[in-house]
C-alpha positions in Angstrom: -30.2 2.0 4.2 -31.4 -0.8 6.7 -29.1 -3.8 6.9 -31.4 -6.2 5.4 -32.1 -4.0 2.5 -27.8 -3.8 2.0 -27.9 -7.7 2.6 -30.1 -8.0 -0.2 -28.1 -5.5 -2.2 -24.7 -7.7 -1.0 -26.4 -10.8 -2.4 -26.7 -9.1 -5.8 -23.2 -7.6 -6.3 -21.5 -10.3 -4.7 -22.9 -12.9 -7.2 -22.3 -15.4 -4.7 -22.6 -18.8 -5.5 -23.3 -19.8 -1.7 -24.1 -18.9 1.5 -23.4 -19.3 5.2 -25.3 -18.0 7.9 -24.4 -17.7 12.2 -27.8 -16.5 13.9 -30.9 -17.3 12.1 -33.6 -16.2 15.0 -37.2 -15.2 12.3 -35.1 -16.1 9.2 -35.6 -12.3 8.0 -32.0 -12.7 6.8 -31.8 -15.7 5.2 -34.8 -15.3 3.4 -32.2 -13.0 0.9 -30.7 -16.1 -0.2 -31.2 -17.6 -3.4 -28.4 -20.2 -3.4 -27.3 -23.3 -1.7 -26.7 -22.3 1.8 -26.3 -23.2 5.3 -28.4 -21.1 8.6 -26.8 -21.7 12.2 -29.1 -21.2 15.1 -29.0 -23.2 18.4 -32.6 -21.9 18.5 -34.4 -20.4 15.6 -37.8 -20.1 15.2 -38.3 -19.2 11.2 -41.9 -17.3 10.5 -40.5 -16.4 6.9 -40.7 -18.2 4.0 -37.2 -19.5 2.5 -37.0 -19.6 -0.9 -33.4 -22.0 -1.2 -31.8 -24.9 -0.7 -30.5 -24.5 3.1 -29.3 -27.2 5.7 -31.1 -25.5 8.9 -28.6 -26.1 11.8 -30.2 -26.6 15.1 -26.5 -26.1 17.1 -23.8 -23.7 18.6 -21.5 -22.2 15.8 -18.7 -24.0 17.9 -20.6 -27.1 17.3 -21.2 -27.0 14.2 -17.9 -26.2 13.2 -16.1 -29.4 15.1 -18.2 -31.6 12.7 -15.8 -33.3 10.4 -17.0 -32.1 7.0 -19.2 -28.9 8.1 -20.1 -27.6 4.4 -21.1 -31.0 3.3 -24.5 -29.2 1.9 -22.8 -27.5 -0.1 -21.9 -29.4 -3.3 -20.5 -32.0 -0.4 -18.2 -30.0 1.1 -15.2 -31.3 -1.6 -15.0 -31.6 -5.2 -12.5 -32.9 -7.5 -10.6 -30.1 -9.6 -10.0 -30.9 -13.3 -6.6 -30.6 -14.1 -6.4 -28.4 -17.5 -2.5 -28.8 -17.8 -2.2 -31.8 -20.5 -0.9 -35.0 -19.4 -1.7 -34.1 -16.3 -5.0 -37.1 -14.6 -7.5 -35.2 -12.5 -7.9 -38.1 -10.3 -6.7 -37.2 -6.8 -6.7 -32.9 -7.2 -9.1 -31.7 -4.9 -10.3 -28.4 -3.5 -12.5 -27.8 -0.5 -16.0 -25.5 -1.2 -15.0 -22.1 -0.5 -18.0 -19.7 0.9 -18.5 -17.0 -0.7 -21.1 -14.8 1.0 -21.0 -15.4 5.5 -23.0 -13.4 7.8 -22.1 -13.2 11.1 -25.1 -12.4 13.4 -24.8 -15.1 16.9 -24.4 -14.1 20.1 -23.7 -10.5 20.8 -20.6 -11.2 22.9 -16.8 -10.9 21.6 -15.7 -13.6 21.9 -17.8 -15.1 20.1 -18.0 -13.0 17.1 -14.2 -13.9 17.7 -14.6 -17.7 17.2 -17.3 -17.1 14.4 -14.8 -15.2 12.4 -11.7 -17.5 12.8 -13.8 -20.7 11.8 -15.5 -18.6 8.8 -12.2 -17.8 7.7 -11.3 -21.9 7.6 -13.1 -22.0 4.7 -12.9 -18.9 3.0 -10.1 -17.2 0.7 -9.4 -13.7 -1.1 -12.3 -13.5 -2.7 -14.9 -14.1 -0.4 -17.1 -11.5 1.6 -17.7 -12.0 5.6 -20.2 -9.9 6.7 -20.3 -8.9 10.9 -23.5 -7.6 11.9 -24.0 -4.6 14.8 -20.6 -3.3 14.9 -22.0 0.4 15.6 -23.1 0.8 19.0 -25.1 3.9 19.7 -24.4 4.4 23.4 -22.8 2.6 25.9 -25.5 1.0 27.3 -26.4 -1.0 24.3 -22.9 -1.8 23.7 -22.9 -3.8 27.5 -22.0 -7.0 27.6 -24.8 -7.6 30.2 -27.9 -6.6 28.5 -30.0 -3.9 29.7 -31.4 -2.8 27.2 -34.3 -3.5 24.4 -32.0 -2.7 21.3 -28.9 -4.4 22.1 -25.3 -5.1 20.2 -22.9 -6.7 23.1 -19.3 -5.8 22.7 -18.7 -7.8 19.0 -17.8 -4.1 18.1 -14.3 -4.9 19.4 -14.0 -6.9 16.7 -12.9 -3.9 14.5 -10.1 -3.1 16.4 -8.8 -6.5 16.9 -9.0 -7.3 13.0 -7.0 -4.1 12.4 -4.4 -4.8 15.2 -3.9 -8.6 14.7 -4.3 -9.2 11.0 -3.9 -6.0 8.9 -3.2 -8.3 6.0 -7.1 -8.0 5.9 -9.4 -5.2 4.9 -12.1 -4.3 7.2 -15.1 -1.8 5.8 -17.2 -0.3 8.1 -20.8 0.0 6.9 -23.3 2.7 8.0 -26.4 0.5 8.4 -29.0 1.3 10.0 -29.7 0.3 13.1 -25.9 -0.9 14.5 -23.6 -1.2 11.1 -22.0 -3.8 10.0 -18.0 -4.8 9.2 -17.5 -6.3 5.7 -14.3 -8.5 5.9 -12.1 -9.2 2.5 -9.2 -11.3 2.0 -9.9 -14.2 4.2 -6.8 -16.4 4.4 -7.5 -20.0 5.7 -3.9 -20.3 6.4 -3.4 -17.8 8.8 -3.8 -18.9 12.0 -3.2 -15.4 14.2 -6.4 -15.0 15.7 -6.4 -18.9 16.7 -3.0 -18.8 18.4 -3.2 -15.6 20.2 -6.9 -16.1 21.0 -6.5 -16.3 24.7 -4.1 -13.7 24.5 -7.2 -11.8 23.1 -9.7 -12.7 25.4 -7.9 -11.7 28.5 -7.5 -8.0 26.9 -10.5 -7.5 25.4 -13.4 -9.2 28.0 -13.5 -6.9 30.1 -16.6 -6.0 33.1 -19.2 -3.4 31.9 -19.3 -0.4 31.4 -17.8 -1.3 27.7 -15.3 1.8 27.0 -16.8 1.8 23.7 -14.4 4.5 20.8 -15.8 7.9 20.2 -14.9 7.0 16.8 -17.2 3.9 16.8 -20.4 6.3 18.7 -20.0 8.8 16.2 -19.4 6.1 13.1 -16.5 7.9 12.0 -14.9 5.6 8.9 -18.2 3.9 8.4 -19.0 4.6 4.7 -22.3 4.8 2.9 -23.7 1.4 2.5 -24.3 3.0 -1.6 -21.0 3.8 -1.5 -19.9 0.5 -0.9 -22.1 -1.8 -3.0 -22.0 0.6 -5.8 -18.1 0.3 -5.9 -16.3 -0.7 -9.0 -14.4 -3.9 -8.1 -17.5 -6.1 -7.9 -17.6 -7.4 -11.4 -13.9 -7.7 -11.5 -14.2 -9.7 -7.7 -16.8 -12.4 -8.9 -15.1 -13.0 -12.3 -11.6 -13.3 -10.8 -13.1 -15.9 -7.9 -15.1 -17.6 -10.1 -12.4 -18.4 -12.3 -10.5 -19.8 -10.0 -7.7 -17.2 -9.8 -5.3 -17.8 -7.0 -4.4 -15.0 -3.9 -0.9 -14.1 -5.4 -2.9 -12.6 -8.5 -6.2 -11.6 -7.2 -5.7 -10.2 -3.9 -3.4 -7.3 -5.0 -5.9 -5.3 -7.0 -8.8 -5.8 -5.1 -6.8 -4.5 -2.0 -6.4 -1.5 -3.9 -9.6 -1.0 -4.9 -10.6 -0.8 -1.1 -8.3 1.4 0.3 -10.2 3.9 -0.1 -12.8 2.6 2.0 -10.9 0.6 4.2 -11.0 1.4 8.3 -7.7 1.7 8.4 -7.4 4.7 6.4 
């Protein structure tokens, strides 16, 4: 399966109610979405038509992030809660929009991808889905943080191992997409703020001068599962019902987490 063919698939099972999107370049991609969302490109040049209500962002990730109320296009970033507990005024309960659906396709560097993923993760939770795109290399050469080559992923690969090293309270589902795979991220957790704190830590490890010493494992896909597999799973409908509802990490987390274990890279 191609990845904009499992995007489209993703949109389905996912029932998500938005969207977020880092590297627009055609609009191929975001021309799946058919709910509120939000497209991130410093430079894109859409030829597609769009067929939703999106807030096209001419700007760096990192710039669009430092804004003070980034997902004010979607239903103005906050809403007030209602309060179902009796007695209880509603006045003053608030809750900040929560993306559900993110794909992560900006520059092909790491530490980047890095960046990316720690300001998606601001405002996501349990139940959301962040998508990494070309996290399956097929040589070395494409995987080169100078580019060199026509098809071309940069080092965001590395992002698998980090995720896996530095916050294993995550799941992280490799996808064999064709061309370069993708990384499917669950149980975001705005409060964790690992990745932010040790990111120069990271950086100094991980950017390192080409040749890229890319994992047989990640060559040879090793733990990426069918993209069928994954879409086709079981714990979708439970997921969207759970989120939708409003139910909180302490009870939702648990079972999902179980449910992926089987496809988990950690495995």
């Amino acid at each position: 399966m191609k990845r904009h063919e499992f995007l489209r698939e993703l949109h389905k099972v996912s029932a998500n109610r938005n969207y977020l999107e880092i590297g627009v370049n055609d609009g191929r991609s975001l021309t799946l979405s058919r709910v509120p969302s939000i497209a991130i490109d410093p430079a894109f040049k859409v030829v597609s038509e769009i067929r939703t209500d999106v807030h096209l962002v001419k700007a760096t990730s990192d710039d669009f992030f430092a804004r003070a109320n980034p997902l004010a296009h979607l239903k103005g970033g906050r809403h007030p809660l209602r309060n179902l507990r009796r007695g209880r005024s509603p006045i003053g309960y608030w809750r900040r929009t929560t993306l559900d659906l993110s794909f992560i396709d900006g520059m092909h560097l790491f530490e980047y991808a890095l960046r990316d993923f720690i300001n998606v993760e601001k405002y996501s939770d349990w139940g959301s889905v962040i998508v990494l795109d070309d996290m399956l290399p097929r040589s070395i050469d494409e995987a080169a943080r100078d580019r060199h080559t026509n098809a071309w992923t940069g080092d965001v690969y590395k992002m698998i191992e980090v995720l896996n090293r530095f916050r294993p309270d995550l799941v992280t589902v490799l996808v064999d997409t064709q061309p370069t795979g993708q990384l499917i991220v669950f149980g975001a957790d705005p409060n964790n703020t690992v990745l932010k704190d040790k990111y120069d830590e990271i950086i100094a490890e991980y950017v390192v001068p080409d040749p890229q010493k890319v994992p047989e494992a990640v060559l040879e896909r090793v733990k990426a599962v069918k993209p069928e597999e994954l879409v086709g799973a079981g714990f979708w409908g439970a997921l969207t019902k759970s989120r939708n509802l409003g139910v909180g990490r302490s009870r939702g987390w648990a079972p999902l987490r179980k449910a992926l274990e089987p496809l988990a890279t950690s495995r």
